[in-house]
mmCIF file as gemmi writes it, N, C-alpha and C atoms, coordinates in Angstrom:
data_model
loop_
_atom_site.group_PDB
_atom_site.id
_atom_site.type_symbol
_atom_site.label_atom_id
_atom_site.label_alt_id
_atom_site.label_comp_id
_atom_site.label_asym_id
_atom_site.label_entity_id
_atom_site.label_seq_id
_atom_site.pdbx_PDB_ins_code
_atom_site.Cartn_x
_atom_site.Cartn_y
_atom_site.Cartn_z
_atom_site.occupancy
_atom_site.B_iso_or_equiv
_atom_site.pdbx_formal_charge
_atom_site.auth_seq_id
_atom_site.auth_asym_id
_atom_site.pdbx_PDB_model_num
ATOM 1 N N . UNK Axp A 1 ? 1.594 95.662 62.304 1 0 ? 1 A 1
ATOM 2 C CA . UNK Axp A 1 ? 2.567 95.318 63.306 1 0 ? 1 A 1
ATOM 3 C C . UNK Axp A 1 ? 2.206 95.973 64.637 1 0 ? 1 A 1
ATOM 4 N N . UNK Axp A 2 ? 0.906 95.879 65.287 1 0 ? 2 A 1
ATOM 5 C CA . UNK Axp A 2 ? 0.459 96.838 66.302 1 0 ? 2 A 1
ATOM 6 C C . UNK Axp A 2 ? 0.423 95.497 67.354 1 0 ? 2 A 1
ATOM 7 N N . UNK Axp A 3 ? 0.864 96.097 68.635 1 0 ? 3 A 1
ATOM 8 C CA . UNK Axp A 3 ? 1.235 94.929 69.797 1 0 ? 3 A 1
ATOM 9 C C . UNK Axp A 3 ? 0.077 95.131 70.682 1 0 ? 3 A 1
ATOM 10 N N . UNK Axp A 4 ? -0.736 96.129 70.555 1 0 ? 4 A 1
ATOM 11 C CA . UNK Axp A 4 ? -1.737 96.507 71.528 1 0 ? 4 A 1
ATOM 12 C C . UNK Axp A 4 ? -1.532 96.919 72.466 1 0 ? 4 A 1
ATOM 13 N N . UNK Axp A 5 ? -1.956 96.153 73.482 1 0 ? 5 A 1
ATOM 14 C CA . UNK Axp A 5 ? -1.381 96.866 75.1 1 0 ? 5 A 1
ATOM 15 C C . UNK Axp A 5 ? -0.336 96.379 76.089 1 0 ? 5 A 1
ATOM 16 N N . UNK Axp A 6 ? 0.284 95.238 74.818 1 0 ? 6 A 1
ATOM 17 C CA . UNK Axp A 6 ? 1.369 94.56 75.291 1 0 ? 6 A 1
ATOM 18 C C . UNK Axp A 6 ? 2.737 95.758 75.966 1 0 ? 6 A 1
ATOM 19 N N . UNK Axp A 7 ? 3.054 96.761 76.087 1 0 ? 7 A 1
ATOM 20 C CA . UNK Axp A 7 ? 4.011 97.658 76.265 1 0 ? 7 A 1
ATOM 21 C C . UNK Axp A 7 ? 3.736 98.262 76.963 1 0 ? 7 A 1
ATOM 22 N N . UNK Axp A 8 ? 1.939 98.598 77.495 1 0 ? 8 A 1
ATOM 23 C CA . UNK Axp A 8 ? 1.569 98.989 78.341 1 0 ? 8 A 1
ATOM 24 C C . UNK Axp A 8 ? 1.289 98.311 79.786 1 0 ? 8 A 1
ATOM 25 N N . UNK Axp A 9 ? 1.409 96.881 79.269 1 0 ? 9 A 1
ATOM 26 C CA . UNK Axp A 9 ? 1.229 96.294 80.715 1 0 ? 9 A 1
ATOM 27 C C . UNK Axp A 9 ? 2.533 95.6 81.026 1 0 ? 9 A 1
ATOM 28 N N . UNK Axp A 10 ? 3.412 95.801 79.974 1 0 ? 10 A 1
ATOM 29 C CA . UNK Axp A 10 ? 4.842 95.478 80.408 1 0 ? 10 A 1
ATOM 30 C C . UNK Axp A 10 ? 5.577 96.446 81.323 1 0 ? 10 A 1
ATOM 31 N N . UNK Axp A 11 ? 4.924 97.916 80.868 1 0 ? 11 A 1
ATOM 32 C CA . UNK Axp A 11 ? 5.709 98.932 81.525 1 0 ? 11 A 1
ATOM 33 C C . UNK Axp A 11 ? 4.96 99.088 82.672 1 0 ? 11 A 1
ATOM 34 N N . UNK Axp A 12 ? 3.382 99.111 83.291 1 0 ? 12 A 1
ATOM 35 C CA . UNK Axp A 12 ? 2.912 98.989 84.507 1 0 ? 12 A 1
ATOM 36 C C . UNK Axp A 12 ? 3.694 97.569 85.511 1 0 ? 12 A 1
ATOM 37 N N . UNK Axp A 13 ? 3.79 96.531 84.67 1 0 ? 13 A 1
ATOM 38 C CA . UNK Axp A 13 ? 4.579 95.278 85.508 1 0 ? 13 A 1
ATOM 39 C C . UNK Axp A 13 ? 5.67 95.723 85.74 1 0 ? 13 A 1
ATOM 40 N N . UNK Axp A 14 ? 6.408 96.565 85.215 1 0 ? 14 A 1
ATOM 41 C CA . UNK Axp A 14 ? 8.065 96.906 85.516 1 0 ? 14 A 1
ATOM 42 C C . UNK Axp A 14 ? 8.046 98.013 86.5 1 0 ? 14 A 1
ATOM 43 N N . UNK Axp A 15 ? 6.612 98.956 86.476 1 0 ? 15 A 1
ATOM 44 C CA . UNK Axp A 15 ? 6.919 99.736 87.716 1 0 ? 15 A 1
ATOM 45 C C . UNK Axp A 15 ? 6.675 99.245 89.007 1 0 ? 15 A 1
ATOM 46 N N . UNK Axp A 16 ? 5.687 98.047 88.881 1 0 ? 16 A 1
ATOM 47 C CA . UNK Axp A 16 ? 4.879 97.709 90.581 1 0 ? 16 A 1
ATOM 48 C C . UNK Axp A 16 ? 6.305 96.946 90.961 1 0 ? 16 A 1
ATOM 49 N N . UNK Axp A 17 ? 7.421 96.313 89.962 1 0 ? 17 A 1
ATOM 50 C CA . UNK Axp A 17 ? 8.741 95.842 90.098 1 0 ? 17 A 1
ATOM 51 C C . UNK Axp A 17 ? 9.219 96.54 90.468 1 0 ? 17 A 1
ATOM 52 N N . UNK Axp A 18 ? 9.502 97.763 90.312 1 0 ? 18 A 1
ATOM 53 C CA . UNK Axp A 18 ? 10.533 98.762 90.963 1 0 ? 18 A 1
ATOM 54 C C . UNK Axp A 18 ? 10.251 99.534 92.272 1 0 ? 18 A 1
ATOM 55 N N . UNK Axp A 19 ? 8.804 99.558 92.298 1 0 ? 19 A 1
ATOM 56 C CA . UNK Axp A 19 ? 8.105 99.996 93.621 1 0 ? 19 A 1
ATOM 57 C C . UNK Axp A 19 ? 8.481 98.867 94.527 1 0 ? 19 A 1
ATOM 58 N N . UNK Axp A 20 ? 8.488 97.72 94.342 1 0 ? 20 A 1
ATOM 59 C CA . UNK Axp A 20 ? 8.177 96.951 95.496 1 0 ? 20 A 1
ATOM 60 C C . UNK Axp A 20 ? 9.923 96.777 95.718 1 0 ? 20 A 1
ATOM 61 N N . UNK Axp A 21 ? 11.072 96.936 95.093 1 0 ? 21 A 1
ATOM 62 C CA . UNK Axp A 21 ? 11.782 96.541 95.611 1 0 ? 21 A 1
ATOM 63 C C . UNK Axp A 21 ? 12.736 97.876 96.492 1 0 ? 21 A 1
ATOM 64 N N . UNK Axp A 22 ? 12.081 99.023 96.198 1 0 ? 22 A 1
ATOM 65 C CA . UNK Axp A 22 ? 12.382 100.231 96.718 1 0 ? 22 A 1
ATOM 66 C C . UNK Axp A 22 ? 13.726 100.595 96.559 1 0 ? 22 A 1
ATOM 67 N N . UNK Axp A 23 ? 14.271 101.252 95.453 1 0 ? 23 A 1
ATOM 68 C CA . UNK Axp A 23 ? 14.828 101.688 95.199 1 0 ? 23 A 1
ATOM 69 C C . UNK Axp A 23 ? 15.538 102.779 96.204 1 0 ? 23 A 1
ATOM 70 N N . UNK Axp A 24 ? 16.498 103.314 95.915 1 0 ? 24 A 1
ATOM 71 C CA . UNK Axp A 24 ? 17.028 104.6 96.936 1 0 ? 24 A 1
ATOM 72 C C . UNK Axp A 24 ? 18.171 103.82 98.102 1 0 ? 24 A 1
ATOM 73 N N . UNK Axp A 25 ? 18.237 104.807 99.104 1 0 ? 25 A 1
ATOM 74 C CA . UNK Axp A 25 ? 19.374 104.333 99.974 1 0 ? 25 A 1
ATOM 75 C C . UNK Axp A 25 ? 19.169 103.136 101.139 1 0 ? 25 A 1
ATOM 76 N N . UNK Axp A 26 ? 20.002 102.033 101.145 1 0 ? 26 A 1
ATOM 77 C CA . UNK Axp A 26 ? 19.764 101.416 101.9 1 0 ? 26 A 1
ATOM 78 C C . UNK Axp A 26 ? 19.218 101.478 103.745 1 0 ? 26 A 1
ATOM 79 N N . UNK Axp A 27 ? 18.212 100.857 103.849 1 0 ? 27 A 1
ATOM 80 C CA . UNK Axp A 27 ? 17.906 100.905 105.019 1 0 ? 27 A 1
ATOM 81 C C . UNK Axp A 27 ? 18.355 101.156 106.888 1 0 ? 27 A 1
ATOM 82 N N . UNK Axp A 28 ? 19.171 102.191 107.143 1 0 ? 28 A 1
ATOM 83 C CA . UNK Axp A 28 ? 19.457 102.076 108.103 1 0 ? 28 A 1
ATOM 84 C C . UNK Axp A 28 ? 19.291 101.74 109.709 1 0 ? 28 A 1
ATOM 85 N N . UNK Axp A 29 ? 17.696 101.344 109.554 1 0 ? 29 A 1
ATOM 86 C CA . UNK Axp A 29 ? 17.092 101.232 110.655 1 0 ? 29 A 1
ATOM 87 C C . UNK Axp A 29 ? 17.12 102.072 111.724 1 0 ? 29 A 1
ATOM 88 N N . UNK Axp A 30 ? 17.138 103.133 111.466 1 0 ? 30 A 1
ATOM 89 C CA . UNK Axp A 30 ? 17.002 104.877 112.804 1 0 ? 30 A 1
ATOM 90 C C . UNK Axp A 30 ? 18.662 104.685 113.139 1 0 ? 30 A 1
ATOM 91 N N . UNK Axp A 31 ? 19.906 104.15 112.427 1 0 ? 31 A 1
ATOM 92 C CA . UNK Axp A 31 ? 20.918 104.447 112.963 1 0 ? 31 A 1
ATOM 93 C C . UNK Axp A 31 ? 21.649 105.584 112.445 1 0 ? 31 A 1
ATOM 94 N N . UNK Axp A 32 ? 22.627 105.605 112.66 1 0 ? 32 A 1
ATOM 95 C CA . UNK Axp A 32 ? 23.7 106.42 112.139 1 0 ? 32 A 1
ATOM 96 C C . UNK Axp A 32 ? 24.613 106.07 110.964 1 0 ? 32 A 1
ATOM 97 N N . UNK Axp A 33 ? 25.414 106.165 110.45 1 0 ? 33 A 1
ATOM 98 C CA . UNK Axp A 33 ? 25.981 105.543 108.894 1 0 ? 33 A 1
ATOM 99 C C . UNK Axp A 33 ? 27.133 105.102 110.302 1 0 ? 33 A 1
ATOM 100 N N . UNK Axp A 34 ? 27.624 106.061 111.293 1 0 ? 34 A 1
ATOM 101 C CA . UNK Axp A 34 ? 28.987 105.333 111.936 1 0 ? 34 A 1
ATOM 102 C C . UNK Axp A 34 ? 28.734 104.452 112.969 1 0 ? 34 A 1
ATOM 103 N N . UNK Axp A 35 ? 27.319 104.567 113.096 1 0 ? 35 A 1
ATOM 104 C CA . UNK Axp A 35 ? 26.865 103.763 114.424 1 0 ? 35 A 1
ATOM 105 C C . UNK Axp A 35 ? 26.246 101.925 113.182 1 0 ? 35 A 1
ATOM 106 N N . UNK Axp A 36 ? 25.972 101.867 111.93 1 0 ? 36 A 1
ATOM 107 C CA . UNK Axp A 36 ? 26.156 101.064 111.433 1 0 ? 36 A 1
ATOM 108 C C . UNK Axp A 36 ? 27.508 100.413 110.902 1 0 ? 36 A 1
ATOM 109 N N . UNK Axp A 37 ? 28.64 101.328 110.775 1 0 ? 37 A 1
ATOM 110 C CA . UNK Axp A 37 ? 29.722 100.733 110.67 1 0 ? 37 A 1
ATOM 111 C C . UNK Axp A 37 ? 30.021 100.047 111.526 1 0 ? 37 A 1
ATOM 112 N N . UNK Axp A 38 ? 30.194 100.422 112.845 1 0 ? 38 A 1
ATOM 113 C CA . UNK Axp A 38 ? 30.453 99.858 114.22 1 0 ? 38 A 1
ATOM 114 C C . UNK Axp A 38 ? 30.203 98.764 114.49 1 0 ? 38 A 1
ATOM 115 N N . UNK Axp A 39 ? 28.6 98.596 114.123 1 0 ? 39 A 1
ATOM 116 C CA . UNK Axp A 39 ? 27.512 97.525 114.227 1 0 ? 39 A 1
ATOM 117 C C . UNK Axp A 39 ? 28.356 96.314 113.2 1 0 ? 39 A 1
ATOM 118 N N . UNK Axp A 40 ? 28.132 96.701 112.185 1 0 ? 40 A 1
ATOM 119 C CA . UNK Axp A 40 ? 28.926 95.684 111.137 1 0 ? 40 A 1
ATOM 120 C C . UNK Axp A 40 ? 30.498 95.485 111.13 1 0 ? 40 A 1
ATOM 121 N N . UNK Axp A 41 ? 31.295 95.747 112.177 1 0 ? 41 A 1
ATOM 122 C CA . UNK Axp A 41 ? 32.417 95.915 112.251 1 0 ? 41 A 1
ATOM 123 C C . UNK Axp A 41 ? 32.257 95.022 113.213 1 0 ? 41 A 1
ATOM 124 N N . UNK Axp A 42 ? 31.238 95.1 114.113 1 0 ? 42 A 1
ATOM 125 C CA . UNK Axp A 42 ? 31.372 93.735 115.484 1 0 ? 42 A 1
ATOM 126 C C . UNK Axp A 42 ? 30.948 92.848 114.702 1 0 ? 42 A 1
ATOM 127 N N . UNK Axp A 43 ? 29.775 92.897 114.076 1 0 ? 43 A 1
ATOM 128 C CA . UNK Axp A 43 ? 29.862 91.203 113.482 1 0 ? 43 A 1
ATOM 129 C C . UNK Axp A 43 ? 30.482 90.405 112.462 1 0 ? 43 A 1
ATOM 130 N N . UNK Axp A 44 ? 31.677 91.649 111.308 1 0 ? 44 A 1
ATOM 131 C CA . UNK Axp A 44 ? 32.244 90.509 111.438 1 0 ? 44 A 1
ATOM 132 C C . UNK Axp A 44 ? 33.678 90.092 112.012 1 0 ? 44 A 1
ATOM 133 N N . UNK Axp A 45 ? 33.935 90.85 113.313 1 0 ? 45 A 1
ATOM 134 C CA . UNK Axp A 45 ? 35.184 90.11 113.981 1 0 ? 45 A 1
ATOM 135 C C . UNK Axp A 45 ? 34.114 89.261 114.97 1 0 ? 45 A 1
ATOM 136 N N . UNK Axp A 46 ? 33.122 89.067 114.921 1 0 ? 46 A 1
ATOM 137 C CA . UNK Axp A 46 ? 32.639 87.798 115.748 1 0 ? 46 A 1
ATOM 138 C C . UNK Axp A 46 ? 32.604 86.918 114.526 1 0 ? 46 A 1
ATOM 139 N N . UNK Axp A 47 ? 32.41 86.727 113.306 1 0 ? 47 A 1
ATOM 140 C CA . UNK Axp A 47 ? 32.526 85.55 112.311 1 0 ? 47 A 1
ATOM 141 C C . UNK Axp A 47 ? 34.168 85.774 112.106 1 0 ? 47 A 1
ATOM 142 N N . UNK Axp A 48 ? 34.762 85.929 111.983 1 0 ? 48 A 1
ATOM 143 C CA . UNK Axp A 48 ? 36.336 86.077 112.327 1 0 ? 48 A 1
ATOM 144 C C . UNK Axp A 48 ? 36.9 84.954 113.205 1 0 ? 48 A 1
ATOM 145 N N . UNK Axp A 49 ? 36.205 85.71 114.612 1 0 ? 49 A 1
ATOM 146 C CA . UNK Axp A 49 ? 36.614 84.76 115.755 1 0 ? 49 A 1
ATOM 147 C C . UNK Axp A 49 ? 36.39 83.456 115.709 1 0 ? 49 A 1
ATOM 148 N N . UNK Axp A 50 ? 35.139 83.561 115.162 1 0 ? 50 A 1
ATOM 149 C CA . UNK Axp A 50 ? 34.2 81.731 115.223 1 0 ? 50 A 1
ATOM 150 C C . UNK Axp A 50 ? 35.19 80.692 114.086 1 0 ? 50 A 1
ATOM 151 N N . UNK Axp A 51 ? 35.311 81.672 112.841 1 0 ? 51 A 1
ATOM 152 C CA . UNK Axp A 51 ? 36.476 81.137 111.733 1 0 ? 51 A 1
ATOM 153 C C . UNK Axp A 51 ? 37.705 80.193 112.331 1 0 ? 51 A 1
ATOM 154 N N . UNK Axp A 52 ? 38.622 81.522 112.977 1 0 ? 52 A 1
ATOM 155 C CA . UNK Axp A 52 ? 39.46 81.18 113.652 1 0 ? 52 A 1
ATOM 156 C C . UNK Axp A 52 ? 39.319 79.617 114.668 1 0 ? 52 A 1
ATOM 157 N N . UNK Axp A 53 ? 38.486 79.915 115.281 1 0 ? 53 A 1
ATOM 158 C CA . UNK Axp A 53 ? 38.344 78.667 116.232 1 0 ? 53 A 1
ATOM 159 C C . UNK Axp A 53 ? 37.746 77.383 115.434 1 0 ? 53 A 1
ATOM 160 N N . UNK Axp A 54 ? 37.088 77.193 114.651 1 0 ? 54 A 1
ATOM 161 C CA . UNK Axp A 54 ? 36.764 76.147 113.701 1 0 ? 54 A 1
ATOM 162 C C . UNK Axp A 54 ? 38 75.76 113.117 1 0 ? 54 A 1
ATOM 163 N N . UNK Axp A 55 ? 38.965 76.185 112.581 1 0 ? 55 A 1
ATOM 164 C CA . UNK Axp A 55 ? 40.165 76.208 111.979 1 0 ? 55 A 1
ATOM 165 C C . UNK Axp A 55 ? 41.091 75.402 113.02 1 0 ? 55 A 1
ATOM 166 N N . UNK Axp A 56 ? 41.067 76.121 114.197 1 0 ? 56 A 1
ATOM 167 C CA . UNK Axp A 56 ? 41.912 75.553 115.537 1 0 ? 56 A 1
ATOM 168 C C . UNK Axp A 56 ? 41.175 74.32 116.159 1 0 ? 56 A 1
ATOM 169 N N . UNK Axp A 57 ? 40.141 73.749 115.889 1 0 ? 57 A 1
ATOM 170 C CA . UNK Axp A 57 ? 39.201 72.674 116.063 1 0 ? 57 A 1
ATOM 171 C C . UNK Axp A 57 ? 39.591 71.813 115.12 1 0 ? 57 A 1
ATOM 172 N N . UNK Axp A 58 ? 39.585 72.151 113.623 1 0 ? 58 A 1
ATOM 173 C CA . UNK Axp A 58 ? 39.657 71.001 112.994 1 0 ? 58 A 1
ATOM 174 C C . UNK Axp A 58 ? 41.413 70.727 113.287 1 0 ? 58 A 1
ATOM 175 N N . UNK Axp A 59 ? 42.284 71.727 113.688 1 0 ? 59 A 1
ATOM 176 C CA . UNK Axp A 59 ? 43.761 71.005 113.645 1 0 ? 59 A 1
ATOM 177 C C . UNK Axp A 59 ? 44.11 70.417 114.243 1 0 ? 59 A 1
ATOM 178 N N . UNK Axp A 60 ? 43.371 70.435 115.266 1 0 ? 60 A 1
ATOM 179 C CA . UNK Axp A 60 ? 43.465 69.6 116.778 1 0 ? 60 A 1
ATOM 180 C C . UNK Axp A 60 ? 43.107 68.583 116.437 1 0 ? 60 A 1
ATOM 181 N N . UNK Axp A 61 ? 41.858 68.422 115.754 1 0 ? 61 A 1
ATOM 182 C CA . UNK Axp A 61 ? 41.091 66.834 115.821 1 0 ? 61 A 1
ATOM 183 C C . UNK Axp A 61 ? 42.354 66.206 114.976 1 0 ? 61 A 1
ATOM 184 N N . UNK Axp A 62 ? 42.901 66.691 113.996 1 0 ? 62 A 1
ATOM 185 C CA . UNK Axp A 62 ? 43.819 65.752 112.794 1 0 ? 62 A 1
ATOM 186 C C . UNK Axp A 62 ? 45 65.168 113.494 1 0 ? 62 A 1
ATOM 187 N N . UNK Axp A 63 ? 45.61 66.002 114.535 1 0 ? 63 A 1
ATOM 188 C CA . UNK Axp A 63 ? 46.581 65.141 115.312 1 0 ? 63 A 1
ATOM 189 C C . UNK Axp A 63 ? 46.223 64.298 115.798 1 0 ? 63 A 1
């Protein structure tokens, strides 16, 4: 019942998998954790806004 090197190249394929998808803390790009909140806090009250007005577009057209 010997698999050979089947376990060995399963477990090298599962690390170049875990290397490449880089594990650890997400990427902040040289910011700050509050200077990314901020960041992601404007975009989404700009998809908010755009929501809103698509919403007020389609009610208009139905009258």
């Amino acid at each position: 019942m010997t698999r050979g090197n089947q376990r060995e190249l399963a477990r090298a394929k599962n690390l170049k998998k875990q290397q490449k998808q880089g594990k650890g803390k997400p990427d902040l790009k040289g910011l700050s954790v509050t200077q990314k909140k901020e960041s992601d806090a404007a975009i989404m009250r700009a998809k908010q806004e755009a929501a809103v007005a698509k919403k007020e577009q389609q009610a208009s057209g139905k009258k």
